[in-house]
C-alpha positions, 0 to 999 in steps of 0.5 A: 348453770341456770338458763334464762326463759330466752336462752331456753326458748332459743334453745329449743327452736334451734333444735326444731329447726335442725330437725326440720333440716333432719327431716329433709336431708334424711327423706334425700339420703333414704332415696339415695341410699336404694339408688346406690347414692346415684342421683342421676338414677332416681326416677323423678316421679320418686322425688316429686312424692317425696317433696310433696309429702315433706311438709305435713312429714315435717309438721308430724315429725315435730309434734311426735318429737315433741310428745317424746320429750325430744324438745324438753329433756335435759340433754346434757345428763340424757342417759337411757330414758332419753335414748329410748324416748329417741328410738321410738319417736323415730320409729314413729316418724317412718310409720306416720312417714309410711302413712301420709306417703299412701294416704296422699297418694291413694290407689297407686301401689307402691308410691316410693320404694319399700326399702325407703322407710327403713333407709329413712328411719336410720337417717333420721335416728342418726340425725337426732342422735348426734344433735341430742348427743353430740355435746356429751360425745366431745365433752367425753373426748375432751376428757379423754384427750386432757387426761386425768394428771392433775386428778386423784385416784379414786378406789370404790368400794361396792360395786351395786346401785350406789356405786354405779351412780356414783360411777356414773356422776363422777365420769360425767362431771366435767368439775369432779378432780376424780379418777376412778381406777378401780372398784372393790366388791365381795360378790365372787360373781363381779370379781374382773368385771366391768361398770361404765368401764372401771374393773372390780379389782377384788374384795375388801381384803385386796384395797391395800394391795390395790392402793399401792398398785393403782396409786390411790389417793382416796377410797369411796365406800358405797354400801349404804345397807353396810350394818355398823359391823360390816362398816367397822371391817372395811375400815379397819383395811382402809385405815391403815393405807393412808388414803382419804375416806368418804361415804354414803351417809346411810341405807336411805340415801340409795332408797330415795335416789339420792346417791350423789357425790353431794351426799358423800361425807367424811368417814367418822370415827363413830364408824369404829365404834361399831356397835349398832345405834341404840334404838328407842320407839318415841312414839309408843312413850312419848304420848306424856309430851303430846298435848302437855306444855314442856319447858327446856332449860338450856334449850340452845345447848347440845343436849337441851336443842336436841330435846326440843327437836325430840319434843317437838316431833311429837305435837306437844301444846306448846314447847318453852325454851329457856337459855342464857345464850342468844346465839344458840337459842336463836339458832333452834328457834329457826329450826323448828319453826322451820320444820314445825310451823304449826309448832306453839314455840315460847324462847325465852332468854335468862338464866336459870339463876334468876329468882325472879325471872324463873319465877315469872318464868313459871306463874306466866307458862305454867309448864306441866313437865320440865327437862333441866339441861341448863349447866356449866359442864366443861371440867377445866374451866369449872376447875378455874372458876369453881363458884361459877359451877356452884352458883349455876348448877347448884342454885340453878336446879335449887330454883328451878326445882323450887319453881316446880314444886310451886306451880304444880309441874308434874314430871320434873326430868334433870340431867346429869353426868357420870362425873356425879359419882365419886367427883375428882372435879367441882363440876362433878361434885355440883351435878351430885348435889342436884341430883340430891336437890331432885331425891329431896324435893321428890319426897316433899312435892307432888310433882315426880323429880327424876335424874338420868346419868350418863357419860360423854356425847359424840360430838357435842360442843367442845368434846374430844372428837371436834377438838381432834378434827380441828387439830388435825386440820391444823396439822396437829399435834393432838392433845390427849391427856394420858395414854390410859384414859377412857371414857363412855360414849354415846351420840346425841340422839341416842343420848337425848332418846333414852333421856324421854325414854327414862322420863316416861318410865319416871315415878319419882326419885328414881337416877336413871343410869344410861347404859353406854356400852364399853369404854373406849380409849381416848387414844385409839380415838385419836389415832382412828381419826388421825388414820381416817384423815389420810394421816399416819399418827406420830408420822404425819400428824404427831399425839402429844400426851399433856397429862391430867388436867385438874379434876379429871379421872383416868375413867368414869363410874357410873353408880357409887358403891351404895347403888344398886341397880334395877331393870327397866323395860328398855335394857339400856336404861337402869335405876340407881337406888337412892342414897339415905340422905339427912333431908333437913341437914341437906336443906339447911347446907344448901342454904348455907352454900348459897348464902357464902358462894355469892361472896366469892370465897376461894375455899367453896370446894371444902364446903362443896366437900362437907355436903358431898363426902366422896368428893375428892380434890386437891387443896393445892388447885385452889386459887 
């Protein structure tokens, strides 16, 4: 709730005049106190040194008051700082009191009783106590009084930093549906103990006893320094017991002291992976972006707006950004220049099929490197619309290649798909023949063409993960396509990381090949995330198997029978060695491909196959 300057200032006076009130009632109550609360027995000289002290005890009382923070502090979240900030303003108030009280009545010994200024201290504390206090005590009795029905169970897990503060937020919400019953820590010493009154119930091997025992709906894991091992083994027990999941993103969240049910997030399933994050040092290679003019084609992509923010990051002299969608484009333009205002930021919107508009592109910027992201990468819908694969991935990375060569780029860096190797889809069998575009240029241009290969991103636009979540959502069923598939993943930063990685390392005609860890099963992606939505699979939320769709493989390759592999520096990055290709054979097909796809012939998946020979596709699935 925001207050108005007025209510702020009314809000403040009402305070000061309480105290002034304070002040009065405490000097009344301290004096009735020694007298063993009998007016009748107070000597009367005693109440003329007290009212003749009470006023500059007021004055004082309110400028001390005011130095502790008594009068702009936020009391509806006061905690400890603002109880000690109140002892020692009181605490200083009866020694100022004890000072006037002599300095006004100099020469006489024992002007009011020595057991006054202790009796006045505690009155005046009390006083202040209750007025600072008193709205936190009764919201907490109404809490109490209303119960928590119509709230969730909530078990915690971990009971340090993090989990006190969120404790600590989630009892004093009075708009948080949450009751904690419990809370969960491996530390031997915490075990039966209490914070702010919830008990640590055991270690992680008890949460699903403790689910069933405390009725709990959702389980909070606090433990932002968990390492992804450590993470993976708490939710493997959490998975099974049915209940929602959240977490603390991360070890900097508790670091900053911004641990708050705000900064709670669902639990994904990149969580099970459990692998650490594969760490690349940008800053010790990318020093070939700093100062240098780089385009992105496909900039608004999930890849390609990822490298901009990568690139920007590192005070390239300008960064070109070149899309066909409005939409996405504009939204990383915001971005950026909202992050990067000193940012010399080009979009541009067109399509990377545009002869002319490329080559305006290229004479007008003069980029000296190029990251080509801008494709058709959706396998089903390529399958339907194979000469839209052919004339965007194909022709497009043909021209944009050419454009290099001509205006002199130096690094030309393309992306491309372990769908590339030994293709069952057009979209596969396209992205193989740009990287035969990049080898072939390679050894005709001065300008450095590279490739990088790697399988599929966590999370990117119309993967398998936001499906599942919106399926889920939904109430299912979830749609996979067979029990047996498999697939290499990798999240976008780590996708896009070794992508500027292999760029530095570039030399020429080299297909970088991203190590992607260990394949993981479509299916126990599914019922992981299935489990860590509070659902049980085929109970809750059914998995219906569809089959293969056209072009798709029950698993991906990574390099062709003909590649070898080469180390590099980085032990995540490979080099395939390049295939012995017919250049001028290559050239004069590609022309003919481009001259007979804008015909829109219904069997350019054969030609696709003459130039590709491990291009393997069911002539039936022509249309």
């Amino acid at each position: 709730m925001k207050f108005t300057e007025k209510q702020i200032l009314t809000r403040r006076s009402m305070l000061v005049f309480y105290d002034i009130v304070a002040v009065i009632a405490s000097t009344y109550f301290a004096l009735l106190a020694r007298f063993d609360f009998s007016m009748a027995q107070i000597p009367v000289y005693y109440l003329d040194v007290a009212l003749n002290a009470l006023i500059p005890n007021i004055l004082l009382t309110i400028l001390i008051f005011y130095f502790f923070r008594l009068y702009t502090s936020l009391w509806t979240y006061a905690g400890s700082t603002e109880l000690f900030y109140m002892i020692a303003g009181c605490i200083m108030e009866t020694f100022v009191c004890l000072l006037t009280v002599l300095l006004m009545n100099r020469g006489i010994p024992c002007p009011l009783p020595r057991s006054f200024y202790p009796f006045y201290g505690f009155c005046l504390l009390a006083f202040t106590f209750v007025s600072r206090f008193f709205y936190r005590i009764l919201r907490a009795f109404k809490r109490v009084k209303l119960g928590d029905k119509e709230k969730k169970n909530v078990l915690i897990v971990g009971a340090g930093e993090a989990g006190n503060a969120l404790v600590k937020e989630i009892k004093e919400s009075s708009y948080l549906d949450m009751n904690i019953v419990g809370m969960i820590d491996d530390n031997p010493n915490k075990l039966g103990k209490f914070m702010h009154g919830i008990k640590v119930v055991g270690a992680k091997e008890a949460i699903p006893d403790m689910v069933v025992s405390l009725k709990v709906h959702e389980i909070i894991i606090a433990i932002p320094t968990a390492t992804p091992q450590q993470m993976k083994e708490i939710l493997e027990i959490c998975k099974s017991t049915g209940c929602e999941l959240k977490r603390l993103p991360g070890m900097y969240q508790l670091v900053n002291g911004e641990v708050s049910v705000a900064k709670l997030k669902d639990v994904d399933v990149n969580d099970l992976l459990g692998r650490d994050p594969i760490q690349v040092d940008l800053d010790s290679i990318m020093g070939y972006v700093s100062g240098k003019v780089v385009l992105v084609t496909g900039g608004g992509g999930t890849i390609g707006s990822e490298l901009c923010r990568q690139i920007a990051s590192h005070k390239p002299k300008q960064l070109i950004i070149f899309d066909i969608y409005e939409n996405s484009t504009y939204d990383i333009q915001l971005e950026l220049k909202r992050k990067y205002p000193e940012l010399d930021l080009v979009v541009l919107i067109g399509s990377v099929r545009n002869t002319k508009r490329v080559d305006w592109l290229f004479k007008t910027y003069r980029p000296e490197i190029v990251y080509h992201a801008a494709a058709h990468k959706h396998v089903p819908l390529m399958e339907d619309s194979p000469n839209e694969a052919v004339k965007n991935n194909v022709l497009g990375t043909w021209k944009i290649a050419k454009a290099a060569d001509m205006y002199g780029v130096k690094r030309f860096v393309m992306i491309s798909t372990d769908k590339a190797v030994n293709p069952t889809n057009i979209m596969g069998a396209t992205k193989r023949i740009c990287e035969m575009i990049i080898q072939t240029y390679n050894n005709r241009s001065k300008t450095e063409y590279v490739a990088v290969r790697f399988g599929n991103v966590l999370g990117s636009n119309g993967s398998v993960i936001p499906i599942f979540k919106k399926q889920i959502e939904e109430g299912g069923p979830v749609t996979v396509t067979h029990p047996d598939i498999i697939r290499y993943f990798m999240t976008i930063p780590e996708a896009v990381s070794l992508v500027l990685q292999a760029g530095a390392y570039a030399k020429g005609g080299e297909i970088f090949v991203l190590d992607m860890g260990e394949p993981v099963k479509i299916l126990d992606l599914a019922k992981n995330l299935i489990l860590l939505s509070g659902h049980k699979p085929d109970e809750d939320i059914q998995i219906v198997f569809t089959g293969l769709r056209p072009g798709e493989k029950l698993y991906e390759e990574m390099l062709m029978k003909e590649e070898g592999l080469l180390d590099t520096a980085n032990k995540m990055i490979h080099i395939g060695k390049p295939i012995e290709m017919d250049e001028e054979r290559f050239l004069k097909q590609i022309q003919e491909l481009a001259d007979y796809v804008v015909e829109e012939p219904s069997d350019i998946r054969e030609w696709v196959h003459n130039i590709v020979p491990t291009y393997h596709y069911r002539k039936e699935n022509e249309q």
